[in-house]
C-alpha positions as CSV (number, residue, x, y, z in Angstrom):
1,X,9.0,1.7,0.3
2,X,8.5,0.6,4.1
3,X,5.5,-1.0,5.9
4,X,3.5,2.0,7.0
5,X,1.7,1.2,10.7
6,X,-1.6,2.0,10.9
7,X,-1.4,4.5,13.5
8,X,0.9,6.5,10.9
9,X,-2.0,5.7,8.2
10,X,-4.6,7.1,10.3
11,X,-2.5,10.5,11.1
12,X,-1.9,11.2,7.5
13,X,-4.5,13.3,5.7
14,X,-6.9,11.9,2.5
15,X,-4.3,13.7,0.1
16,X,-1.2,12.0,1.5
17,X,-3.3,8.6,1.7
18,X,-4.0,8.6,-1.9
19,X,-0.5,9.6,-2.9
20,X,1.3,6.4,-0.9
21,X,-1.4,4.5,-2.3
22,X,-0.2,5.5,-5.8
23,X,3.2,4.6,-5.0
24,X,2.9,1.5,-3.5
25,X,0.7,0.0,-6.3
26,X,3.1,1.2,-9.1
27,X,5.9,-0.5,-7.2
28,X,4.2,-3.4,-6.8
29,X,3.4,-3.6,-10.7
30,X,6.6,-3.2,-11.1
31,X,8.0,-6.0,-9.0
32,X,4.8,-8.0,-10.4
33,X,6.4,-7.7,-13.9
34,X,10.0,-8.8,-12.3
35,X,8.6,-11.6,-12.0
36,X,6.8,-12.6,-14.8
37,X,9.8,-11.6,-16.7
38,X,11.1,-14.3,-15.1
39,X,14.2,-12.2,-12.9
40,X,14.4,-13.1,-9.2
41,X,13.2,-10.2,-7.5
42,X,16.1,-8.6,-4.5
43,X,13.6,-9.3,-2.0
44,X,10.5,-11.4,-2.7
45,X,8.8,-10.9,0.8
46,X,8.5,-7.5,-0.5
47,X,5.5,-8.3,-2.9
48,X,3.5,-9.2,0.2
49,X,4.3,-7.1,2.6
50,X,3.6,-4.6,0.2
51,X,0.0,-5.8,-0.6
52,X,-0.5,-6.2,3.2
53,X,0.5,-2.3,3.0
54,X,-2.2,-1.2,0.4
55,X,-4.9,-3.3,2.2
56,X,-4.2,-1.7,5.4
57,X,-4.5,1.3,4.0
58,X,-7.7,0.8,2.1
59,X,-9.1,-0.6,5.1
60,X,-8.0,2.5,7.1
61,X,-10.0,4.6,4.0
62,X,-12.8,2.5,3.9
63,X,-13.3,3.4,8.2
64,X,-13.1,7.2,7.7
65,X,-15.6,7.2,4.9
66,X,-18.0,5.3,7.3
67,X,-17.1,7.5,10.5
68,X,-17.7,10.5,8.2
69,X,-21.3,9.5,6.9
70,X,-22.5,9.1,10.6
């Protein structure tokens, strides 16, 4: 899975949100257990660019739910 910008974060609706969210933390469990298997992952900038993903995006949540209480 790609970076997703935060302008494309912010376009999608909760629904969609949650889903990528889902994705990108299985994937990253899964390249997690790559390496404690001990196998060189294809590309091991992934891992953080995908956590730098999920952040954004619970960042991004975390905004609407306060825009939303106002």
């Amino acid at each position: 899975m790609a970076i997703i910008k935060s302008k494309e974060i912010r376009e999608m609706d909760d629904k969609t949100i949650t889903t990528k969210l889902f994705e990108l933390r299985s994937e990253l469990v899964s390249l997690n257990a790559q390496v404690a298997m001990g196998t060189a992952p294809e590309n091991p900038g992934k891992i953080g660019e995908i956590k730098r993903t999920i952040a954004r995006i619970l960042t991004i949540q975390k905004q609407k739910e306060g825009e939303n209480k106002v």
